[in-house]
LOZAZA-353457 format. One record per atom (N, C-alpha, C): x negated, y negated, z. Coordinates in steps of 0.2 Angstrom, whole numbers, plus 5000, padded with zeros to 4 digits. Layout:
<rs>
XYZ;...
</rs>
This chain:
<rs>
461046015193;461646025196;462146065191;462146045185;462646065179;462346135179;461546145178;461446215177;461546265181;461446235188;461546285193;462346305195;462546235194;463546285192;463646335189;463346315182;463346385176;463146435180;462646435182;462246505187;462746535191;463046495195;463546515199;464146555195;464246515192;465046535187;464846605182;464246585182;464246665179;463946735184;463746715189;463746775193;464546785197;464646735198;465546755200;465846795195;465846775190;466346825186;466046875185;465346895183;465146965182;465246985189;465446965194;465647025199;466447025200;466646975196;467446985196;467447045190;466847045184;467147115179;466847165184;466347185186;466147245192;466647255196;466847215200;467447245204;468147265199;468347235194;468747275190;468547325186;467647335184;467647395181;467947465185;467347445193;467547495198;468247525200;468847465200;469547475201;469847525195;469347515189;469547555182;469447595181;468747645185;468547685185;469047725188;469247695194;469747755198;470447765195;470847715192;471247725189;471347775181;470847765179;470547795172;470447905176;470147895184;470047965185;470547995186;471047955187;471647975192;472047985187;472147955183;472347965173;472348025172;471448035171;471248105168;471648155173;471548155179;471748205183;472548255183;472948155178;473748185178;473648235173;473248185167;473248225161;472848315163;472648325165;472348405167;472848435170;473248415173;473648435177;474348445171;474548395168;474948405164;474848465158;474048455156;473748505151;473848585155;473548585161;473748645164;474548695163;475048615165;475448655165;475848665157;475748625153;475748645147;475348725142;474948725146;474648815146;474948855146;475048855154;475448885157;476248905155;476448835152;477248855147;477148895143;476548865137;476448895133;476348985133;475848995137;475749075140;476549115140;476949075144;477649105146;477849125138;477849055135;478249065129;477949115125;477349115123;477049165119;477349265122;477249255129;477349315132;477949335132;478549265131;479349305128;479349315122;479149265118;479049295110;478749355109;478249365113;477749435110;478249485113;478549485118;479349545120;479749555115;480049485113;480549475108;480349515101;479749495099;479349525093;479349605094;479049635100;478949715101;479549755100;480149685103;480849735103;480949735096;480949675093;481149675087;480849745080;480149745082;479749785079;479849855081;480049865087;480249915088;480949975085;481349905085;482249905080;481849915074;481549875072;481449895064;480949965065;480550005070;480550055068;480950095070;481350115073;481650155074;482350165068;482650105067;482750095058;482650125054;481750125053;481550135045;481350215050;481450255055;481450325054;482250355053;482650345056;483350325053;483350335048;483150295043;482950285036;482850345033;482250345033;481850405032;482150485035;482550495038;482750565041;483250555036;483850515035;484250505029;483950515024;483350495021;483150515016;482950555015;482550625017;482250675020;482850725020;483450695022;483950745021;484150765015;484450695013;484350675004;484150725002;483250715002;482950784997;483050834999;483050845003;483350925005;483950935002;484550915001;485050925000;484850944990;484550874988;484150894980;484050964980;483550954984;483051014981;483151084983;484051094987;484451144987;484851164982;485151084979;485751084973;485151104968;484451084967;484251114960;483951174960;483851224966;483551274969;484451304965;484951304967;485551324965;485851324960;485551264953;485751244951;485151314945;484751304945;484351344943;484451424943;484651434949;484751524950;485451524947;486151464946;486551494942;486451494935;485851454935;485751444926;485651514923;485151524929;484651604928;485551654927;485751634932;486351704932;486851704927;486751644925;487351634917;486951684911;486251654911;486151694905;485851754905;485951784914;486051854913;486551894911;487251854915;487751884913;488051874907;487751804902;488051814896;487651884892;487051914893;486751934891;486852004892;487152024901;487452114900;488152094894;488452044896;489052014889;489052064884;488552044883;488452034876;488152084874;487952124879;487852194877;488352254877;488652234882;489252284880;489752264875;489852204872;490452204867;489952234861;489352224859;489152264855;489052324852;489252354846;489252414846;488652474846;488752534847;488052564849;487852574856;487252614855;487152644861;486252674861;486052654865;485252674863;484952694873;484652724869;484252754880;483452744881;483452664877;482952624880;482852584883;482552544885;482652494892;482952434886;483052414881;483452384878;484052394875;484652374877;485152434873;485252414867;485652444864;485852454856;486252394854;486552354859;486852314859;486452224856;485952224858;485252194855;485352214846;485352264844;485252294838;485752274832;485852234828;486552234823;486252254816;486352314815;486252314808;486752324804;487052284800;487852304797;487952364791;488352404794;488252484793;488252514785;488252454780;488252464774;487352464771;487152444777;486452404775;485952474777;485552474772;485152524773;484452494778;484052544780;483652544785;482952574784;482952544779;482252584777;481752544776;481052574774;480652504775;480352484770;480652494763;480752464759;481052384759;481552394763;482052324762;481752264766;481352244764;480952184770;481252084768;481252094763;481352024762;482252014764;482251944767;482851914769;483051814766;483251824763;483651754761;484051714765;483851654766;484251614771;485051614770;485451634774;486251624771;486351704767;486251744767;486151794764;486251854771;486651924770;486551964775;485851984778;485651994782;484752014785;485052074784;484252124779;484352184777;483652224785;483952234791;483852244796;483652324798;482952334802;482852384801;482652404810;482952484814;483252514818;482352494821;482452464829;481752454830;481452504833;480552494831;480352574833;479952554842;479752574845;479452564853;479052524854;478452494848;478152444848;478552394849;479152374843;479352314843;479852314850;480152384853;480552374858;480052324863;479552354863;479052344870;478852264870;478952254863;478852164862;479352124865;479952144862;480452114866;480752114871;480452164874;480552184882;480152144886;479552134882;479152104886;479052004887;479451984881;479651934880;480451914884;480951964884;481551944888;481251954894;480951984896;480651994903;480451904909;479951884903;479851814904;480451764904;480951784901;481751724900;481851744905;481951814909;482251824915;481951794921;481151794921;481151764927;481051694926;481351654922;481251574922;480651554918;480251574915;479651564910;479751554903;480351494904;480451504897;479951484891;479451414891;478851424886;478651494884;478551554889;478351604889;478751664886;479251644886;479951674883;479951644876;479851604877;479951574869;479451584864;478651574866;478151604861;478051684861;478551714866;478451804865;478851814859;479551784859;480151784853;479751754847;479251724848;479251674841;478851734837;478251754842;477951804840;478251864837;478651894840;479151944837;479451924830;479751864831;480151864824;479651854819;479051824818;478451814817;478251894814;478151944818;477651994815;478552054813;479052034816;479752094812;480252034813;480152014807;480651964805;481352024802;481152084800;481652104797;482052164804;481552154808;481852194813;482552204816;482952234818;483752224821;483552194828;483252194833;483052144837;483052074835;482752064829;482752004828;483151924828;483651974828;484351904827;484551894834;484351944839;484451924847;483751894849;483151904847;482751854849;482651794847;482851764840;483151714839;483651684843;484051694843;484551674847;484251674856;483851694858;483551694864;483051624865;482751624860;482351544858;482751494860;483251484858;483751434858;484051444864;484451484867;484251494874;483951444878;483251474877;482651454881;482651374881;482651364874;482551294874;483151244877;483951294876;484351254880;484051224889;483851294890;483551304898;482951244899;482551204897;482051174897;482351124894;482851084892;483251034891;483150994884;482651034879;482451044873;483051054868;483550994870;484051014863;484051004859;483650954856;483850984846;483351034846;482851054848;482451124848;483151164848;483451174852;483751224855;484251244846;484551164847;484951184840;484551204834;484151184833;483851194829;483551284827;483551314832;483451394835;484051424832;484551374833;485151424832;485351414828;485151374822;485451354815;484851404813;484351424815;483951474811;484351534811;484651574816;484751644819;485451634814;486051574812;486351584809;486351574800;485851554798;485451544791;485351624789;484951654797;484551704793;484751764794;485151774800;485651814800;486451804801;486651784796;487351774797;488051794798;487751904798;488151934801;487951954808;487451934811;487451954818;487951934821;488052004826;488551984834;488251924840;487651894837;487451864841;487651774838;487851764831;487951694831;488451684833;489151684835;489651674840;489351624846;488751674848;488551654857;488251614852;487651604846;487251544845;487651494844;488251484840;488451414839;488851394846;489151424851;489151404855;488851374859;488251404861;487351354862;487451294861;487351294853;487351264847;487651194849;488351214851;488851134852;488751114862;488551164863;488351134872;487851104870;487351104865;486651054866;486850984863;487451014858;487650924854;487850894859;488150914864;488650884869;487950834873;487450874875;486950844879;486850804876;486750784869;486350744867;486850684864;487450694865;488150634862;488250644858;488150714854;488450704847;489050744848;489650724850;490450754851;490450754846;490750714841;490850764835;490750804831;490050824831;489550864828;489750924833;489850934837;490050984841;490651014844;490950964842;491950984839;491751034833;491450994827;491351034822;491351094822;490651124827;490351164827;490851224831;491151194837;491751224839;492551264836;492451214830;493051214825;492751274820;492151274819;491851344813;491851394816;491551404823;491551464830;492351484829;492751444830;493751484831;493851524825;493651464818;493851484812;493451534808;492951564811;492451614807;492451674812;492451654819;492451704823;492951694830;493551704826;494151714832;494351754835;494051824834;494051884841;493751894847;493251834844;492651854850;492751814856;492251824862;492451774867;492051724868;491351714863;491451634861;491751594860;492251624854;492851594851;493351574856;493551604863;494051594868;493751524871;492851534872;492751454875;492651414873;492551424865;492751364860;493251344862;493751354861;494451344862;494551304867;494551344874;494351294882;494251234882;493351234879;493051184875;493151124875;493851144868;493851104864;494451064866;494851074871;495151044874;495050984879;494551014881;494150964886;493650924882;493550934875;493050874873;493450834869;493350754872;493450704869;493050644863;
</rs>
């Protein structure tokens, strides 16, 4: 009897756990169902949301480009505006040292009817001209001799290169010249054209340097006035104001008629 209870009491409850697994299956499907339904529509937000952010973002991206052309046209202007001021800036450079250059041909005295004028040429009128007189002392008058058409055509062919903006090329045609007629009357304006050059190419202690020779070696040319004035424009470039006051101060005091000596003057009022 006691074992057949048992018998009994355990098939009753294994169907009371059946009927509540079955009851748990439907609940558990009904579960999952919300859950799908809730996943779905959590997709769905998500999609939304992503596809306002991806607008949000395009417009975004689109403001920052349209921005950075903005930018760039600004910029674009920019350089053009540079590369008009240095186009400019270059053609007056060219036209200063044209003009100092007919200058300086006409206050010079003489007259010659070759393609270089006589104005080029300093020989001080006591000095003979022969081809004897070759050697020149630094600091000493240059004993200068009237140049023949070789040497014209040398430094015609060298100013020629200053003229069109080739200064390197200007400057090794000068070096050459003063090189093979050091004693030539050409030579103290090709000197002094060196220097020039080198101001032109932003080579200023070159520059000074040129024109401490042109003034060492010929120290009556009509062209050291225009050198020392060089001379104190390149100390200016590089900060040496006083060094350049100086050199302004020897320009008035050695050579007060000229019109270096007028822009010294200028100059020296405006440098502090």
């Amino acid at each position: 009897m006691v074992l057949r209870a048992f018998i009994l009491f355990f098939l009753f409850l294994g169907c009371n756990v059946a009927q509540a697994a079955l009851f748990g299956d439907s609940e558990t499907h009904e579960q999952l169902e919300a859950l799908r339904t809730k996943v779905l529509e959590l997709e769905a937000r998500m999609q939304r949301t992503e596809e306002v952010f991806m607008g949000q973002s395009l417009i975004e991206l689109h403001s920052q480009a349209e921005a950075l052309k903005d930018e760039m046209g600004k910029l674009r202007g920019q350089l053009e505006v540079l590369e008009n001021e240095n186009r400019s800036l270059r053609k007056q450079q060219k036209d200063f040292y044209l003009d100092l250059d007919n200058r300086l041909r006409q206050i010079e005295p003489g007259a010659a009817s070759s393609s270089v004028s006589s104005s080029e040429v300093s020989v001080p009128p006591s000095s003979p001209t022969t081809a004897d007189s070759r050697s020149t002392a630094p600091g000493t008058a240059a004993i200068l001799q009237l140049p023949d058409t070789a040497q014209r055509n040398r430094y015609d062919a060298a100013y020629a290169l200053f003229k069109d903006g080739d200064y390197s090329g200007a400057i090794a045609g000068f070096e050459n010249f003063l090189s093979q007629y050091p004693q030539s009357a050409l030579a103290p304006a090709a000197a002094y054209w060196v220097g020039n050059a080198h101001y032109a190419m932003r080579n200023f202690d070159k520059a000074i340097s040129a024109q401490q020779r042109l003034i060492e070696t010929y120290p009556d040319s009509s062209k050291v006035p225009d050198g020392l004035l060089n001379m104190a424009s390149s100390q200016v470039e590089i900060g040496q104001k006083a060094a350049a006051r100086k050199t302004l101060e020897n320009l008035i005091e050695n050579h007060p008629a000229t019109e270096a000596a007028e822009k010294a003057r200028r100059r020296l009022g405006s440098l502090k």
